[in-house]
Backbone as a chain_set.jsonl record, in Angstrom:
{"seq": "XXXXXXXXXXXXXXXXXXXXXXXXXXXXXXXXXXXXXXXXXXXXXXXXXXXXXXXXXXXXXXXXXXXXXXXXXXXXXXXXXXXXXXXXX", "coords": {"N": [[-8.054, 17.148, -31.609], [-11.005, 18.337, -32.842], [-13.749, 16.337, -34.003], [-15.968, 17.636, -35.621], [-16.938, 20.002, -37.652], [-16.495, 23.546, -36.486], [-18.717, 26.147, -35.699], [-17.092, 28.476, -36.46], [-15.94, 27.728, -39.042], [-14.644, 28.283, -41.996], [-15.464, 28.367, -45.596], [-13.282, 27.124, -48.137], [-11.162, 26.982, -51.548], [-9.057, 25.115, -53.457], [-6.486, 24.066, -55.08], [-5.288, 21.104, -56.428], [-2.787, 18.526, -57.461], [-4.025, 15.599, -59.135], [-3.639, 13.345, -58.839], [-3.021, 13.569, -56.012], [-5.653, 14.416, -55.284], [-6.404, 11.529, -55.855], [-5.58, 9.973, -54.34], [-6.177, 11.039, -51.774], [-9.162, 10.525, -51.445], [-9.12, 8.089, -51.583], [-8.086, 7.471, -49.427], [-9.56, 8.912, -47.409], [-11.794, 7.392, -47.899], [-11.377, 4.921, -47.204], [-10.724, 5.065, -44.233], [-13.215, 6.292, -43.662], [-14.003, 9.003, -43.716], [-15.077, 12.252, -43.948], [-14.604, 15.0, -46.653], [-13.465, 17.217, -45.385], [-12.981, 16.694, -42.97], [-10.827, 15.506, -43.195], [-8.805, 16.586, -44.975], [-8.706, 18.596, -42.915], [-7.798, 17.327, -40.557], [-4.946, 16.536, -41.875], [-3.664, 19.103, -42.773], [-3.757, 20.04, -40.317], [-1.713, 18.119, -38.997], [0.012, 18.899, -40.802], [0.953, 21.633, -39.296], [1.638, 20.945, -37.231], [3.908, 19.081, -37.284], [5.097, 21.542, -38.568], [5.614, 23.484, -36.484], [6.871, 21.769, -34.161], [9.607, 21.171, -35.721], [10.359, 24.331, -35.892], [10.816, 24.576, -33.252], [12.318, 22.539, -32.877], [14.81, 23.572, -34.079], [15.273, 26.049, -32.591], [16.315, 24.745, -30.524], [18.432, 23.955, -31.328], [19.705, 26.394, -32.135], [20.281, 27.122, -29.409], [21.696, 25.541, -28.034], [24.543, 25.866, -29.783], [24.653, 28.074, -28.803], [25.38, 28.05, -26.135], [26.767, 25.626, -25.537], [27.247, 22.098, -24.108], [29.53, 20.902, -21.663], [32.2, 18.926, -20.915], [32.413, 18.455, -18.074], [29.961, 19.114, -17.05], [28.277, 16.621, -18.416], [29.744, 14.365, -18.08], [29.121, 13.174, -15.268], [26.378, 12.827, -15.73], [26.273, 10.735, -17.767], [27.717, 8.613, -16.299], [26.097, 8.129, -14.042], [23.797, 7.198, -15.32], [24.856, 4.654, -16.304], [24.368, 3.206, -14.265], [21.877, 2.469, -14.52], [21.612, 0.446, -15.881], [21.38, -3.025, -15.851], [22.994, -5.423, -13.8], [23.055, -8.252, -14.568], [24.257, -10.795, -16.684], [23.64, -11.443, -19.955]], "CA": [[-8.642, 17.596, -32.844], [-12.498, 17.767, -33.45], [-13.997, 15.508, -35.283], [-16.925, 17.913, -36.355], [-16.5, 21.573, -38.046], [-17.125, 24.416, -35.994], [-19.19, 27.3, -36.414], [-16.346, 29.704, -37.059], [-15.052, 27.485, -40.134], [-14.384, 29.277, -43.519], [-14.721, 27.545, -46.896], [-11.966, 27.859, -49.019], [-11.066, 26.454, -53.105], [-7.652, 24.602, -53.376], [-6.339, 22.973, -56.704], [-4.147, 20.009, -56.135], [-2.629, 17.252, -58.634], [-5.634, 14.688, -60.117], [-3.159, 11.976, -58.018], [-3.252, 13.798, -55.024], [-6.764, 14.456, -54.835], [-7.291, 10.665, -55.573], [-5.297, 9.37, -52.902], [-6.546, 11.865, -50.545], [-10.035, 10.268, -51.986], [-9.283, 6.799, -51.818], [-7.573, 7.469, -48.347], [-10.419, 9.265, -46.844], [-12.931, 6.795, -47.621], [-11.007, 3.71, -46.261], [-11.171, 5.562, -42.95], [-14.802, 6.512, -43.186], [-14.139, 10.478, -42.991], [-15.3, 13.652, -44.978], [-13.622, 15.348, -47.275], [-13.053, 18.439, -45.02], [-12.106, 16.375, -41.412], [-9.349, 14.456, -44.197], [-7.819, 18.06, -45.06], [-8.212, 19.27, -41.716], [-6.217, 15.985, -40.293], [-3.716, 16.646, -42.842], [-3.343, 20.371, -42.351], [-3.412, 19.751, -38.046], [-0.566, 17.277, -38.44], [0.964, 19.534, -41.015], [1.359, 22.591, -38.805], [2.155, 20.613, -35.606], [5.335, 19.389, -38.043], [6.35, 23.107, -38.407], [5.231, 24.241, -34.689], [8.176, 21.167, -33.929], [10.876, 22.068, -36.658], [11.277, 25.319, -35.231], [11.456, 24.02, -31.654], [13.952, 21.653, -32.639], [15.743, 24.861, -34.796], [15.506, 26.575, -31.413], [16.916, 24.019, -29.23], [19.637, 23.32, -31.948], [20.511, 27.201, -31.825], [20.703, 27.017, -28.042], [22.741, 24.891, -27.74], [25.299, 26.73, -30.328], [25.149, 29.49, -27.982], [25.922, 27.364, -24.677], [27.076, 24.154, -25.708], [27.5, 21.302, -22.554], [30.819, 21.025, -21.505], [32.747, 17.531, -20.333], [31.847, 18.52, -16.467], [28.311, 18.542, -16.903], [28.334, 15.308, -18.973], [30.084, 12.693, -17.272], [28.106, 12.969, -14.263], [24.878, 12.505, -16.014], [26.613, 9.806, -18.266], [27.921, 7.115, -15.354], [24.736, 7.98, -13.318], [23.04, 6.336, -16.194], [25.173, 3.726, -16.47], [23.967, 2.349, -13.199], [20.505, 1.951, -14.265], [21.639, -1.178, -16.727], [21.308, -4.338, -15.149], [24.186, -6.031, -14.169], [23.051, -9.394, -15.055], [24.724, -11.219, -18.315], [22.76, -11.587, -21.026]], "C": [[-10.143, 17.297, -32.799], [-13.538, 17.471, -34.185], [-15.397, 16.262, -36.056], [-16.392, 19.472, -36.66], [-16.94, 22.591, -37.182], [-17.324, 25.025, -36.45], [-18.483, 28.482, -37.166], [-15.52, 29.134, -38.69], [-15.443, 28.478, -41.273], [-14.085, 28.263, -44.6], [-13.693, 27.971, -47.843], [-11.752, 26.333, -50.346], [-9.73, 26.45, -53.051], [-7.838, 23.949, -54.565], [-5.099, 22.675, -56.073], [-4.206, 19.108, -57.097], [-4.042, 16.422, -58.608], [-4.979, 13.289, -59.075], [-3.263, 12.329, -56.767], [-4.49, 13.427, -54.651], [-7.262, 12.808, -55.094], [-6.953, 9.463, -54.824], [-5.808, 9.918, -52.048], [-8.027, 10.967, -50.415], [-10.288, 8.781, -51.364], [-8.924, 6.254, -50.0], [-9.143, 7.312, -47.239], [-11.65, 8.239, -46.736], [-12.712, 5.606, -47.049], [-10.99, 4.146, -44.912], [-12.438, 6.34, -42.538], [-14.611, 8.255, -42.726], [-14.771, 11.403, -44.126], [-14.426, 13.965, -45.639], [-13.018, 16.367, -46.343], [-12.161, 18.34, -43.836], [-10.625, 15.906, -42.484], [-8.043, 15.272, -44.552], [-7.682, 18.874, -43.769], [-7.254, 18.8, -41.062], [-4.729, 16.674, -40.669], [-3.5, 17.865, -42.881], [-2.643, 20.263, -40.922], [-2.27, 19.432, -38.285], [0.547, 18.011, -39.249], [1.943, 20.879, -40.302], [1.667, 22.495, -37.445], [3.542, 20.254, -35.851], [5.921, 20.786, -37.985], [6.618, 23.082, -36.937], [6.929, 22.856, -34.244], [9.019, 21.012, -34.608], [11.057, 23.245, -36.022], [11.385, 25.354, -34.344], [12.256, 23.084, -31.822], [14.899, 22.674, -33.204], [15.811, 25.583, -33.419], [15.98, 26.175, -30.501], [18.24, 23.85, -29.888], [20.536, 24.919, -31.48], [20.665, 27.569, -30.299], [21.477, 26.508, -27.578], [24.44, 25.04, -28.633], [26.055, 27.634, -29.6], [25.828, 29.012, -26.51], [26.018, 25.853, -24.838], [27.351, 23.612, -24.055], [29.243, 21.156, -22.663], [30.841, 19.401, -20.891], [32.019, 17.13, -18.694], [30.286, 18.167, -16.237], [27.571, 16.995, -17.511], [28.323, 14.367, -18.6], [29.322, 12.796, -16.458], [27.116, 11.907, -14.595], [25.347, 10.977, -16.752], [26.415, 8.34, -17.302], [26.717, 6.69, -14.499], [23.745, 6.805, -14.307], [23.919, 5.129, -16.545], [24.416, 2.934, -15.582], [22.558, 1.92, -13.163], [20.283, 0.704, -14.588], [21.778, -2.035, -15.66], [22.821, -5.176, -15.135], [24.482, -7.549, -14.622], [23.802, -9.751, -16.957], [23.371, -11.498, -18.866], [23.13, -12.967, -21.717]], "O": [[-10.529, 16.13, -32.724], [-14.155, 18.248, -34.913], [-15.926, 15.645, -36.982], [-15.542, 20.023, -35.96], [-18.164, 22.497, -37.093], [-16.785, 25.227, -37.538], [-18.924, 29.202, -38.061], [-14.753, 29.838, -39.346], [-16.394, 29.257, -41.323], [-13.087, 27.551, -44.712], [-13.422, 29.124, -48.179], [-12.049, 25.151, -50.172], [-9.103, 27.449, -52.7], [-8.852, 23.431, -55.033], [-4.245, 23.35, -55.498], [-5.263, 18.777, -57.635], [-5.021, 16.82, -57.976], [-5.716, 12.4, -58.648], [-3.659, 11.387, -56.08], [-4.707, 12.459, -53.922], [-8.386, 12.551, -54.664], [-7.569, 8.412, -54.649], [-6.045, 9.111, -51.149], [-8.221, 10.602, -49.256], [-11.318, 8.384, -50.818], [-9.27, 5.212, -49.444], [-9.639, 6.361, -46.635], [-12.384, 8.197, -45.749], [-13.62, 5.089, -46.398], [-11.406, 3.206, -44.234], [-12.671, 6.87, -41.452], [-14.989, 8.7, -41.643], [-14.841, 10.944, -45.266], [-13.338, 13.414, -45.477], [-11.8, 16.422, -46.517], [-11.216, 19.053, -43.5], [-9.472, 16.175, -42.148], [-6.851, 14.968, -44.505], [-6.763, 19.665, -43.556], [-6.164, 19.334, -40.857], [-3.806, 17.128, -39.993], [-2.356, 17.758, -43.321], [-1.471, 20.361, -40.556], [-1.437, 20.258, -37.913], [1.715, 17.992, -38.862], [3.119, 21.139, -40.554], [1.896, 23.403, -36.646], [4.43, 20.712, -35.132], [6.992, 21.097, -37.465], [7.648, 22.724, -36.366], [8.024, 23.395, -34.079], [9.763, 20.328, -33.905], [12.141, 23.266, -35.439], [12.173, 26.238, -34.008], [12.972, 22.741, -30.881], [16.007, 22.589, -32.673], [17.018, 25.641, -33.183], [16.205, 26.904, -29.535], [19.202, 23.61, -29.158], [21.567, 24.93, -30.808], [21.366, 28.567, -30.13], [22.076, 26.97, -26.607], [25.408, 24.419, -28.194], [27.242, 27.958, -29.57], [26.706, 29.657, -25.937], [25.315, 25.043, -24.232], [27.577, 24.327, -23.08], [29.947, 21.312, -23.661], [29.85, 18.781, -20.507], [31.429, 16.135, -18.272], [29.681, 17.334, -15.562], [26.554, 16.458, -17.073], [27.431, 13.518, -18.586], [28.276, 12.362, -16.94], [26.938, 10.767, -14.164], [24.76, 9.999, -16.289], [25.584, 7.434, -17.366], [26.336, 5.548, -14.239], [23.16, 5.803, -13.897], [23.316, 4.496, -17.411], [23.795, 1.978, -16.047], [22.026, 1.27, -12.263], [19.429, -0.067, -14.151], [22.305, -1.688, -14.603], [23.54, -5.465, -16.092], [25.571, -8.031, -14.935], [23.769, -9.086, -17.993], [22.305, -11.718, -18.291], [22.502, -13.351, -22.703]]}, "num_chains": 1, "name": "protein.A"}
């Protein structure tokens, strides 16, 4: 993410709750940022949330369509057993 605006930004007028805007407020200035990097942040991290919701919705319906079967499983299962240590605890 970069921490200064580029030339191609676009201003834009948002109305948000009076509590929002004075956490966003109170937020922003305990981390020493702008108002605009504070909403950009918080946008970025909002649309990297979607961008991974529908790659986990896409891996969920993939696996719908070709679920793993027992055969392919165990394998991978006992293999990983053997990585634990056999010492007692």
């Amino acid at each position: 993410m970069e921490t200064t605006m580029s030339v191609n930004a676009v201003k834009i007028a948002i109305s948000l709750p009076k509590d929002v805007i004075k956490e966003v407020e109170q937020t922003r200035h305990k981390m020493g940022l702008g108002r605009s990097q504070a909403i950009l942040e918080a946008v970025s991290l909002w649309l990297k949330r979607k961008q991974e919701e529908a790659l986990d919705k896409q891996y969920a319906e993939g696996y719908k369509k070709k679920p793993e079967n027992a055969g392919e499983i165990n394998p991978l299962f006992y293999a990983s057993l053997s990585s634990f240590s056999k010492d007692k605890w």
